[in-house]
CHARMM-style PDB file with segment names, atoms N, HN, CA, C and O in Angstrom:
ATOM      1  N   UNK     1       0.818  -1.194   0.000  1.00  0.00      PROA
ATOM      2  CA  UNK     1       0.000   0.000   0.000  1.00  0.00      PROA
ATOM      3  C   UNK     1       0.864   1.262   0.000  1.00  0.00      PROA
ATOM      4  O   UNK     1       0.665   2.119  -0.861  1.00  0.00      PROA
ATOM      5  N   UNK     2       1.837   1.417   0.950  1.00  0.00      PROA
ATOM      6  HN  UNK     2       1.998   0.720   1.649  1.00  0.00      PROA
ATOM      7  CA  UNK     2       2.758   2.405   1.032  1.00  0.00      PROA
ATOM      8  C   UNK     2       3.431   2.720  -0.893  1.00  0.00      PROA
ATOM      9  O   UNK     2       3.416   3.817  -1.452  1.00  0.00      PROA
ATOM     10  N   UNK     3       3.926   1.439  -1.487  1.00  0.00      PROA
ATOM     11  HN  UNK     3       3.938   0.548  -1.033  1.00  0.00      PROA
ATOM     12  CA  UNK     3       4.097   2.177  -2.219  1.00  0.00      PROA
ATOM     13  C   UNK     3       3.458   2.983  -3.127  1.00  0.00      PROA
ATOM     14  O   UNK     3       3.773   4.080  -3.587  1.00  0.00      PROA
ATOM     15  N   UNK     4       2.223   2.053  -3.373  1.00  0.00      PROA
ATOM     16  HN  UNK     4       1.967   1.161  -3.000  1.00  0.00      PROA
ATOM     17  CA  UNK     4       1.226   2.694  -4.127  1.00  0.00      PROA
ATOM     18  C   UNK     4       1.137   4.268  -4.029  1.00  0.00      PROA
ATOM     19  O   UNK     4       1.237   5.133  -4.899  1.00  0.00      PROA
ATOM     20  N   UNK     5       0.908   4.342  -2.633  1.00  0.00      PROA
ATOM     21  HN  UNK     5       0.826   3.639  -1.927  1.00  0.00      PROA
ATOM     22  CA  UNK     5       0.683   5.963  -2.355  1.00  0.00      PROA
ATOM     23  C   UNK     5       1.829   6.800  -2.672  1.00  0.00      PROA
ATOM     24  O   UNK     5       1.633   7.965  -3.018  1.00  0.00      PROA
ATOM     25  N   UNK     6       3.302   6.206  -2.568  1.00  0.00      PROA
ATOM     26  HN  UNK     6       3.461   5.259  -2.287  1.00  0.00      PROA
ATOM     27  CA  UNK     6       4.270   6.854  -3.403  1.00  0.00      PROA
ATOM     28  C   UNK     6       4.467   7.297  -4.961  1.00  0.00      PROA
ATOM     29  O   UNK     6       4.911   8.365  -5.384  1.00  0.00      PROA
ATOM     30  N   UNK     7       3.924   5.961  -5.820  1.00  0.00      PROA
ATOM     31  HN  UNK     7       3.563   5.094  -5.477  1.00  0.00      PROA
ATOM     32  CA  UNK     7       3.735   6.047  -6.769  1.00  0.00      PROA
ATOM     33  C   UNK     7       2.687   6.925  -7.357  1.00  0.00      PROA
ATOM     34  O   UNK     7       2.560   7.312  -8.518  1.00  0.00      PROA
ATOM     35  N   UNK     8       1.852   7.192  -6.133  1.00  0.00      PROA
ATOM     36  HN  UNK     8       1.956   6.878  -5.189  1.00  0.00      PROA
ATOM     37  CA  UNK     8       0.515   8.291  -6.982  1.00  0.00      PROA
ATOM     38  C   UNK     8       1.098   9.646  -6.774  1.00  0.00      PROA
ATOM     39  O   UNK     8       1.038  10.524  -7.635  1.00  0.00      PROA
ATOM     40  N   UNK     9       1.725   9.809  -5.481  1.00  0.00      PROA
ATOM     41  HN  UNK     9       1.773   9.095  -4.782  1.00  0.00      PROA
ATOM     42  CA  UNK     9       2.382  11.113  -5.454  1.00  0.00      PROA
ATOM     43  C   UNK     9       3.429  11.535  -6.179  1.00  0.00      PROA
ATOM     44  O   UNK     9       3.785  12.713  -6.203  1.00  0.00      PROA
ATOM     45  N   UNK    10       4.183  10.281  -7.038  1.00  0.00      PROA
ATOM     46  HN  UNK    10       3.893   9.324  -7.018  1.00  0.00      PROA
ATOM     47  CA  UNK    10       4.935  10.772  -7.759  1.00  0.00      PROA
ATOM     48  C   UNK    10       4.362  11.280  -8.975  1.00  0.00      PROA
ATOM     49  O   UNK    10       4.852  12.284  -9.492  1.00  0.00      PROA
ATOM     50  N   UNK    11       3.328  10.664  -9.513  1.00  0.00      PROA
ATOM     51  HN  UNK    11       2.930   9.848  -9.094  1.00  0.00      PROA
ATOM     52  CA  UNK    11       2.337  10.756 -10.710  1.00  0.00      PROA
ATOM     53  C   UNK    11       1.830  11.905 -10.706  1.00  0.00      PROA
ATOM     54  O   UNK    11       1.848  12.509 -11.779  1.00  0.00      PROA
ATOM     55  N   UNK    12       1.369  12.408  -9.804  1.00  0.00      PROA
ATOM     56  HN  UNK    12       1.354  11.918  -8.933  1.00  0.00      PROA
ATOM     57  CA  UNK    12       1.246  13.666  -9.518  1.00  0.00      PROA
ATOM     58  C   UNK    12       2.039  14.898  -9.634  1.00  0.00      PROA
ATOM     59  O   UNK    12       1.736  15.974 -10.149  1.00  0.00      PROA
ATOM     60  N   UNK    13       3.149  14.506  -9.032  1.00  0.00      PROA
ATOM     61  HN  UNK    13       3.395  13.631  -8.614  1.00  0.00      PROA
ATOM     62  CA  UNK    13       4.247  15.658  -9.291  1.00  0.00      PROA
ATOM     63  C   UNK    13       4.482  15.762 -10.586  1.00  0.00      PROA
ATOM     64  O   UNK    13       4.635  16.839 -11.161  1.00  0.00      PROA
ATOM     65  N   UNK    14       4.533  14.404 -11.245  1.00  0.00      PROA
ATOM     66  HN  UNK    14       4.409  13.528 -10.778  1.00  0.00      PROA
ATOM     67  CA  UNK    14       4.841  14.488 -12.985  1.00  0.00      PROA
ATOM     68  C   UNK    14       3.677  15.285 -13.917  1.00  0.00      PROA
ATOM     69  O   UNK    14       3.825  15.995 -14.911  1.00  0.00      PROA
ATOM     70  N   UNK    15       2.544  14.906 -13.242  1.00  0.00      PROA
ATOM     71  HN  UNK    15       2.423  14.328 -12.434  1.00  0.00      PROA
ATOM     72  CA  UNK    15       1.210  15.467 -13.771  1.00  0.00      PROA
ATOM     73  C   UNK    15       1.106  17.025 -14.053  1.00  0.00      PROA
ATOM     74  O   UNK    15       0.695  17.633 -15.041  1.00  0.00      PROA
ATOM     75  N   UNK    16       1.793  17.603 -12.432  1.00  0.00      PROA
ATOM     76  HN  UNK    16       2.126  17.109 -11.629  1.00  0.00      PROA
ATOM     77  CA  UNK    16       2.199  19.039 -12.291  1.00  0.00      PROA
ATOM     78  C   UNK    16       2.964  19.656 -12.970  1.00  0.00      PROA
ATOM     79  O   UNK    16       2.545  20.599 -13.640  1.00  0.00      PROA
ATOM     80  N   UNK    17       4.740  19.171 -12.987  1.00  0.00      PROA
ATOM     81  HN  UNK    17       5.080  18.404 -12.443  1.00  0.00      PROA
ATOM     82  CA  UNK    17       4.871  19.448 -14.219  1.00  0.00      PROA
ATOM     83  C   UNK    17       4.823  19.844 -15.598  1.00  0.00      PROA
ATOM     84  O   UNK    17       5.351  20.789 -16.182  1.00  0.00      PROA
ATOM     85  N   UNK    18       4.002  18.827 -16.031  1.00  0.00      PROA
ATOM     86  HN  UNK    18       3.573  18.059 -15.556  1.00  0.00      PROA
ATOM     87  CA  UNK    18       3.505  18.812 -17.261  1.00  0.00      PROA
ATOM     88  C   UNK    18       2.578  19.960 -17.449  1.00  0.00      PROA
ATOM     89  O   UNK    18       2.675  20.715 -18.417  1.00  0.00      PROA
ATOM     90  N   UNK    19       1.844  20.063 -16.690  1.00  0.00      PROA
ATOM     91  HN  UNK    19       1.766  19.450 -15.905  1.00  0.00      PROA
ATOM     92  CA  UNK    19       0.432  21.382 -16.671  1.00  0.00      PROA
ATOM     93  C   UNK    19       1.242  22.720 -16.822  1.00  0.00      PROA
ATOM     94  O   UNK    19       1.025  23.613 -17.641  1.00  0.00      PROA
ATOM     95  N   UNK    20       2.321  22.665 -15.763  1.00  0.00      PROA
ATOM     96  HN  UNK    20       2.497  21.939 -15.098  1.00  0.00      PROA
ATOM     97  CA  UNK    20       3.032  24.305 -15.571  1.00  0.00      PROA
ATOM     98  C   UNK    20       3.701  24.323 -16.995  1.00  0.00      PROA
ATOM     99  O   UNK    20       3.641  25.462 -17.458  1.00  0.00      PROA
ATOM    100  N   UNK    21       4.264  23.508 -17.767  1.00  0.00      PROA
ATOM    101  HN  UNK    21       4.312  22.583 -17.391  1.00  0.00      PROA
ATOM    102  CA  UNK    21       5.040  23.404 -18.824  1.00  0.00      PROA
ATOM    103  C   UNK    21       4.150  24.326 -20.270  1.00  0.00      PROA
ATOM    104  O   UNK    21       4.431  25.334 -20.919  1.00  0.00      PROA
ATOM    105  N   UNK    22       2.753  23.132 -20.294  1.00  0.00      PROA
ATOM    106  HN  UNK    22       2.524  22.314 -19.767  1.00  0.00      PROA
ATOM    107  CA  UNK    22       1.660  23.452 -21.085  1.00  0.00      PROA
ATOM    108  C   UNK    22       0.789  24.875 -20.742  1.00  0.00      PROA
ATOM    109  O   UNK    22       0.212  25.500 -21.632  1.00  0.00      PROA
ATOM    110  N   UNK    23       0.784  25.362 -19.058  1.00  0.00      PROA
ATOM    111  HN  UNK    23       1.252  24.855 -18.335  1.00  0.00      PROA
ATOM    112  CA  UNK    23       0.606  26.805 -19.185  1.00  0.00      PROA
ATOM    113  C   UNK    23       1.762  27.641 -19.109  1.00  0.00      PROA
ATOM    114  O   UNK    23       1.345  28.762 -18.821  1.00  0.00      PROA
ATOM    115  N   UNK    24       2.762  27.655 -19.201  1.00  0.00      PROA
ATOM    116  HN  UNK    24       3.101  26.744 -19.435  1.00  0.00      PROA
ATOM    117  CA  UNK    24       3.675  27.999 -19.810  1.00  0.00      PROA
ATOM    118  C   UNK    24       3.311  28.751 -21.484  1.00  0.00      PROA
ATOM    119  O   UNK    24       2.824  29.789 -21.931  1.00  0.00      PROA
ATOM    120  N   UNK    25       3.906  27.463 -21.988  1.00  0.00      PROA
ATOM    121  HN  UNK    25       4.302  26.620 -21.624  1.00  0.00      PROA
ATOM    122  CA  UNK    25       4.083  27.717 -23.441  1.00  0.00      PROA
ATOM    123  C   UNK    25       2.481  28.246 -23.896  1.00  0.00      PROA
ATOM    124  O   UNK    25       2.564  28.835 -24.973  1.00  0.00      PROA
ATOM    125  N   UNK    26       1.347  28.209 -23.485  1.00  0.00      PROA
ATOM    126  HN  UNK    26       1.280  27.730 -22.610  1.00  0.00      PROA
ATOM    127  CA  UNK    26       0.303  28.837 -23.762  1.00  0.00      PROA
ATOM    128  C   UNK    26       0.367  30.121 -23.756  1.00  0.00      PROA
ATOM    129  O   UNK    26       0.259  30.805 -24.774  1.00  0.00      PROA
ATOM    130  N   UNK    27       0.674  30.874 -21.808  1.00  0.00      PROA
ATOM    131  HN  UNK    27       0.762  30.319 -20.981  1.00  0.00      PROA
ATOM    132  CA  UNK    27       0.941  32.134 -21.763  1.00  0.00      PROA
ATOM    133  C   UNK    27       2.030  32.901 -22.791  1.00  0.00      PROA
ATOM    134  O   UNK    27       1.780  34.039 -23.187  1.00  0.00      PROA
ATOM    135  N   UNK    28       3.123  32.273 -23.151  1.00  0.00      PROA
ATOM    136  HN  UNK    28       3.326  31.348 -22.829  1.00  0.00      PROA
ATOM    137  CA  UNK    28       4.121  32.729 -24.457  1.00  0.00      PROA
ATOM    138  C   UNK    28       3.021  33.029 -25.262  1.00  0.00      PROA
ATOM    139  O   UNK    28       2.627  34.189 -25.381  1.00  0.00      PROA
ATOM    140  N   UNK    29       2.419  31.957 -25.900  1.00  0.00      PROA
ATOM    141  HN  UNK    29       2.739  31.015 -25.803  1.00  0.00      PROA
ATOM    142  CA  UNK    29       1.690  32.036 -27.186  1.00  0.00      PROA
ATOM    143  C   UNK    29       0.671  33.630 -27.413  1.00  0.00      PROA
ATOM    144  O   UNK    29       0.746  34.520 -28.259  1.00  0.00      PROA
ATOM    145  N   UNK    30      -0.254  33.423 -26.201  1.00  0.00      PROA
ATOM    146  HN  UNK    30      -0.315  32.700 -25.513  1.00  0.00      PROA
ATOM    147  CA  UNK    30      -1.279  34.403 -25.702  1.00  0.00      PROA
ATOM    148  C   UNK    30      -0.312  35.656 -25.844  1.00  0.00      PROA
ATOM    149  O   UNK    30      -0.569  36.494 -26.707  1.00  0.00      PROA
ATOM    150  N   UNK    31       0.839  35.809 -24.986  1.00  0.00      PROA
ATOM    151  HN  UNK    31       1.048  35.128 -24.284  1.00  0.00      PROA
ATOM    152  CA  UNK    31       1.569  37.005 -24.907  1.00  0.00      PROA
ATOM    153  C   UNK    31       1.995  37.766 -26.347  1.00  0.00      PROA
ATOM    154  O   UNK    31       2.148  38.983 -26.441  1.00  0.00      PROA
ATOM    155  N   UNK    32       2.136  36.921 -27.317  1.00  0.00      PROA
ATOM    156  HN  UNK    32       2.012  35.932 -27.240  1.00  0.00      PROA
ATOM    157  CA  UNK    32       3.050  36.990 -28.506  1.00  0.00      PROA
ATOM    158  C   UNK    32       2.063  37.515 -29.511  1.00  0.00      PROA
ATOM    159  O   UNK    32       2.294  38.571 -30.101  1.00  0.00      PROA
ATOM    160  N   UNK    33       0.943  36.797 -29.733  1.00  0.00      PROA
ATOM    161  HN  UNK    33       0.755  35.939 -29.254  1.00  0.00      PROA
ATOM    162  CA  UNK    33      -0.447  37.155 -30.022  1.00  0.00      PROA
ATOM    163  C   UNK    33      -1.158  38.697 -30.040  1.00  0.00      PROA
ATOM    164  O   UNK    33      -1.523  39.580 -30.817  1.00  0.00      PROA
ATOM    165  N   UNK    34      -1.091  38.407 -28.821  1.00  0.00      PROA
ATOM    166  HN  UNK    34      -0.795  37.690 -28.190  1.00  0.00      PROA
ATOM    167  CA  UNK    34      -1.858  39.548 -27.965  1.00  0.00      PROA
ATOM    168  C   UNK    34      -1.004  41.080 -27.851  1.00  0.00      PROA
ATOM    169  O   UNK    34      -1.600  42.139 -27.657  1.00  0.00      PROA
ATOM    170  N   UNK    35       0.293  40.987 -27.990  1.00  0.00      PROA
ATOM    171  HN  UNK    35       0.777  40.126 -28.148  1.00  0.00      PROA
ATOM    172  CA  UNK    35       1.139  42.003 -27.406  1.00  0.00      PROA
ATOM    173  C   UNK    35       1.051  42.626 -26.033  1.00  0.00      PROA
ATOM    174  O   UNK    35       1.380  43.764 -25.699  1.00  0.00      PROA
ATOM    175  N   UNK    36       0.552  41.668 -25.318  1.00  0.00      PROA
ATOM    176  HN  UNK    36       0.285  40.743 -25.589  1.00  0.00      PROA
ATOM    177  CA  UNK    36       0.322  42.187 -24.036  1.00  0.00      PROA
ATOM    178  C   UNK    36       1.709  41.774 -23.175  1.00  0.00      PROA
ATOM    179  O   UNK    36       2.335  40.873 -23.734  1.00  0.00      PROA
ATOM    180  N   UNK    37       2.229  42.194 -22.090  1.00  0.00      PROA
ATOM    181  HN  UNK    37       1.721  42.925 -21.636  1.00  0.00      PROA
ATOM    182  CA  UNK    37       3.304  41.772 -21.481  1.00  0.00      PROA
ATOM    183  C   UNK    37       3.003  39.951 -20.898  1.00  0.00      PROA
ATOM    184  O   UNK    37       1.876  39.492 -20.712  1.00  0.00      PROA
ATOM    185  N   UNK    38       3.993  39.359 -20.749  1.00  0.00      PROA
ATOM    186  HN  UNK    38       4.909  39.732 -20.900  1.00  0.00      PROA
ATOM    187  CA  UNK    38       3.972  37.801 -20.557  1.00  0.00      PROA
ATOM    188  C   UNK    38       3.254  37.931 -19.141  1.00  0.00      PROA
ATOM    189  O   UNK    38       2.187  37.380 -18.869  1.00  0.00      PROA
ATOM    190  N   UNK    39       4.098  38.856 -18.151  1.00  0.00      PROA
ATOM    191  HN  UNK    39       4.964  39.303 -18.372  1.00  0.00      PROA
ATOM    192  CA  UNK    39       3.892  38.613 -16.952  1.00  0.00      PROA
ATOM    193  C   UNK    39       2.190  39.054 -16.673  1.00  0.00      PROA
ATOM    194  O   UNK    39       1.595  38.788 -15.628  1.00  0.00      PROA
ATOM    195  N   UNK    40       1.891  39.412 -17.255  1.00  0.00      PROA
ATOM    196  HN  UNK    40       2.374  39.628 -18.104  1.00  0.00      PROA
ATOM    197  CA  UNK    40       0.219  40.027 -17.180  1.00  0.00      PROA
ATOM    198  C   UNK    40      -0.677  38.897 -17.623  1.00  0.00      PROA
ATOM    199  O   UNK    40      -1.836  38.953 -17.211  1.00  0.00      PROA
ATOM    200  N   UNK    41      -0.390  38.035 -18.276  1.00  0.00      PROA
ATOM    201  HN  UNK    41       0.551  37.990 -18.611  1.00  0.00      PROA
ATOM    202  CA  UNK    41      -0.698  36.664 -19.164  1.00  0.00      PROA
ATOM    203  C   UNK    41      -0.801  36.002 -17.770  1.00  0.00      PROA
ATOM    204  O   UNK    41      -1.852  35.723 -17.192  1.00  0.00      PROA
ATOM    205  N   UNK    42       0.550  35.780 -17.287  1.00  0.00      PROA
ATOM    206  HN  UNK    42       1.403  36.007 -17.756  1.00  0.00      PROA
ATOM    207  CA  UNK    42       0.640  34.951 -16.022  1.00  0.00      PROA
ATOM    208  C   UNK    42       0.037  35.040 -15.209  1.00  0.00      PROA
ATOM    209  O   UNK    42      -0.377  34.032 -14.636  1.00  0.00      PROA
ATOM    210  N   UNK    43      -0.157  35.804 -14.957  1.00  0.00      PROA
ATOM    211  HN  UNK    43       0.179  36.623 -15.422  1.00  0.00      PROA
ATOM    212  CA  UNK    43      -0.822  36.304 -13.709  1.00  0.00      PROA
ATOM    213  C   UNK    43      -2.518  36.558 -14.206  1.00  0.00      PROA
ATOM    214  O   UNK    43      -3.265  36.925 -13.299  1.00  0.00      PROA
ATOM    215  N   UNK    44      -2.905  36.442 -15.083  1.00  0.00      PROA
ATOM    216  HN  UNK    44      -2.297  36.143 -15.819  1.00  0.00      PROA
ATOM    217  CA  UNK    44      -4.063  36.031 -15.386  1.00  0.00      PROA
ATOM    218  C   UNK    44      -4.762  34.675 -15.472  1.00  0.00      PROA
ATOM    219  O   UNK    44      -5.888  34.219 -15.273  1.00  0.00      PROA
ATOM    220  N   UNK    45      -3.591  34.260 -15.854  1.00  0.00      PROA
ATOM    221  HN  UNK    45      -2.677  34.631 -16.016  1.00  0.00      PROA
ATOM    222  CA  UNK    45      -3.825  32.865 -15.795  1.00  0.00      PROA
ATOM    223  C   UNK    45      -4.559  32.032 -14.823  1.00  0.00      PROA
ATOM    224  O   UNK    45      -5.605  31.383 -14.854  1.00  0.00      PROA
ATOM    225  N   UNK    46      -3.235  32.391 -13.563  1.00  0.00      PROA
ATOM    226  HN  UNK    46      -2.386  32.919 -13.538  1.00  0.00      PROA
ATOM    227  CA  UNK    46      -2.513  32.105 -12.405  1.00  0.00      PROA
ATOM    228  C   UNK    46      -4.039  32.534 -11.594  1.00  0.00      PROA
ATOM    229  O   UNK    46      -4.681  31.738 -10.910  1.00  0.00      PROA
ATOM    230  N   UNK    47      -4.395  33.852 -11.832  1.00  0.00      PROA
ATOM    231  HN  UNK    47      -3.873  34.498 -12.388  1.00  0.00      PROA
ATOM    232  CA  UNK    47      -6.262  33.642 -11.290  1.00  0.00      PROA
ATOM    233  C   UNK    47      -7.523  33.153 -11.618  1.00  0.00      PROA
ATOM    234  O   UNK    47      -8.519  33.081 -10.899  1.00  0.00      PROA
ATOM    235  N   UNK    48      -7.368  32.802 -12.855  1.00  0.00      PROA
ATOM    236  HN  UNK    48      -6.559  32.860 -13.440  1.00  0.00      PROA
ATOM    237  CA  UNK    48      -8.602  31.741 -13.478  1.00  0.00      PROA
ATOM    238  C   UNK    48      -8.387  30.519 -12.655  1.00  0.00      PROA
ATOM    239  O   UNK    48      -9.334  29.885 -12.191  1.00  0.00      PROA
ATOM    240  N   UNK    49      -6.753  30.085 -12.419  1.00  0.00      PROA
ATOM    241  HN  UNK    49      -5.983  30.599 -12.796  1.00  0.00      PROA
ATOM    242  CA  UNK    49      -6.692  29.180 -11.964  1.00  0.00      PROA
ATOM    243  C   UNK    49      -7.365  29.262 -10.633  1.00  0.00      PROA
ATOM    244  O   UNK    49      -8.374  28.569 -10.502  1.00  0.00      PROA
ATOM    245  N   UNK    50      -7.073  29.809  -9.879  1.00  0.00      PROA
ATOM    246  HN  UNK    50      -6.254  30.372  -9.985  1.00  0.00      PROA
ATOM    247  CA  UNK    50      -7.525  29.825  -8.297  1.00  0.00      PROA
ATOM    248  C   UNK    50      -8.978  30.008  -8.461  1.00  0.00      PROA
ATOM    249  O   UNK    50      -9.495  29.193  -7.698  1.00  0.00      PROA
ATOM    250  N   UNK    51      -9.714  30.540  -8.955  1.00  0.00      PROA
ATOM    251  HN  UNK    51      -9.294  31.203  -9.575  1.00  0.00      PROA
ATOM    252  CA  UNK    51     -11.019  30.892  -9.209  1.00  0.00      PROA
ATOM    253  C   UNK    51     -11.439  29.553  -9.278  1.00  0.00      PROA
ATOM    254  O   UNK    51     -12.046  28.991  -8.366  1.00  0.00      PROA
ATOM    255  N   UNK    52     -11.147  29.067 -10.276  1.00  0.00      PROA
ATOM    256  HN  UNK    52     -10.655  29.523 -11.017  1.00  0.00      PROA
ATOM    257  CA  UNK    52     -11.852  27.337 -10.683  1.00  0.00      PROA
ATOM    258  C   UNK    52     -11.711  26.539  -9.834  1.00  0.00      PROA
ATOM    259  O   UNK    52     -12.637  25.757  -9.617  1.00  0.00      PROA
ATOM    260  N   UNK    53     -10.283  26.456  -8.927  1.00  0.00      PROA
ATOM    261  HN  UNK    53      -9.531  27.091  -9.103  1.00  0.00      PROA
ATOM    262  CA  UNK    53      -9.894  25.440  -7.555  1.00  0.00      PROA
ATOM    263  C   UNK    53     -10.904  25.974  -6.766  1.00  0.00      PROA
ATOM    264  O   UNK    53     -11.515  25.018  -6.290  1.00  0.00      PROA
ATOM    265  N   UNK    54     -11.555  27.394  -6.255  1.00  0.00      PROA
ATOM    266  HN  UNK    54     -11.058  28.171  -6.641  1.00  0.00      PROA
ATOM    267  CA  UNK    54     -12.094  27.457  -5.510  1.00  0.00      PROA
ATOM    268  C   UNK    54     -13.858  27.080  -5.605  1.00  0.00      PROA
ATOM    269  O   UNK    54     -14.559  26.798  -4.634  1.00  0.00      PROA
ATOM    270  N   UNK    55     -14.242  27.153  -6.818  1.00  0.00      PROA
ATOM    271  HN  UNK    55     -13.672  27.382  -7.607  1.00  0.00      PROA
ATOM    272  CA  UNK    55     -15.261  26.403  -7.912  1.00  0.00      PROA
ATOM    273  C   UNK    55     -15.117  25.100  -6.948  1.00  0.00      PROA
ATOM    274  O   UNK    55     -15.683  24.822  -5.890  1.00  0.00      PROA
ATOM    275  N   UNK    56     -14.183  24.436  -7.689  1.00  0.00      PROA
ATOM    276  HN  UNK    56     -13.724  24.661  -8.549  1.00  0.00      PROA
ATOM    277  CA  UNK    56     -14.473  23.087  -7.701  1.00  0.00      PROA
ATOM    278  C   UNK    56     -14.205  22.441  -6.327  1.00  0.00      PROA
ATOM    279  O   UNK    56     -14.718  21.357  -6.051  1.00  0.00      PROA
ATOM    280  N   UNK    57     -13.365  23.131  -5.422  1.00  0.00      PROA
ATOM    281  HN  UNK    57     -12.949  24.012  -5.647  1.00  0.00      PROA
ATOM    282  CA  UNK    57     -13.418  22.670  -3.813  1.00  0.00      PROA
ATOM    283  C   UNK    57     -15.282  23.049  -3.666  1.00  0.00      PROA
ATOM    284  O   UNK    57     -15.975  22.032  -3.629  1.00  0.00      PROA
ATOM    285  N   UNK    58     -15.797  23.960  -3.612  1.00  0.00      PROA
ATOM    286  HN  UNK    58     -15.233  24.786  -3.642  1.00  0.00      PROA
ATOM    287  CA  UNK    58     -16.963  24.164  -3.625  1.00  0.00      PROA
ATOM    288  C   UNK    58     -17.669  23.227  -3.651  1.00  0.00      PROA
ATOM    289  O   UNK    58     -18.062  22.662  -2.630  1.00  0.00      PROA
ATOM    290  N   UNK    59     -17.970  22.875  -4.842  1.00  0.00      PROA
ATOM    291  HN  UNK    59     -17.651  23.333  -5.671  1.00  0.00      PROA
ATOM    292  CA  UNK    59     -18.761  21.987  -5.224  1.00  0.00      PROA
ATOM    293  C   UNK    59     -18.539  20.592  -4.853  1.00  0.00      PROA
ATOM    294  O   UNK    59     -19.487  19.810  -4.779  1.00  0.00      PROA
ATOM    295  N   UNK    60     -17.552  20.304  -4.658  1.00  0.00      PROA
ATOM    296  HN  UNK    60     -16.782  20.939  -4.718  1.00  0.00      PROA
ATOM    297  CA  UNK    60     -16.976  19.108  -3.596  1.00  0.00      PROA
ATOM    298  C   UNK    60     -17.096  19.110  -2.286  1.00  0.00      PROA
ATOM    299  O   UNK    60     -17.129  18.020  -1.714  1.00  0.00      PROA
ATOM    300  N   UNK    61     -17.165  20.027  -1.716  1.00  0.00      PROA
ATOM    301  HN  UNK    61     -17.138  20.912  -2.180  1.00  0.00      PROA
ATOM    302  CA  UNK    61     -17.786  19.790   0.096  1.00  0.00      PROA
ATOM    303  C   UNK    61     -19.176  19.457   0.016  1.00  0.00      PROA
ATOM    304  OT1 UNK    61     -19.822  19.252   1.044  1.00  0.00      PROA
TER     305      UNK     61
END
């Protein structure tokens, strides 16, 4: 069992990764596009994100 739960937390971290990578290279894209500064992209992002976590904790309690 122990490892299992290692193995999901590692899956996870890889999962994470991958997401920051893919919003990454999105915010470039958006920025490049748009002519808006990157860091303004990010940070837009970066609050849709929290908005939706707080969505979806929501709707999960």
């Amino acid at each position: 069992m122990h490892l299992a739960i290692h193995e999901l937390k590692e899956l996870l971290l890889v999962t994470q990764a991958h997401l920051r990578v893919l919003e990454q290279l999105e915010a470039e894209r958006i920025a490049k596009e748009t002519g808006q500064p990157l860091r303004v992209i990010e940070q837009r992002i970066q609050t849709l994100a929290e908005e939706i976590l707080d969505i979806v904790r929501e709707e999960n309690s």
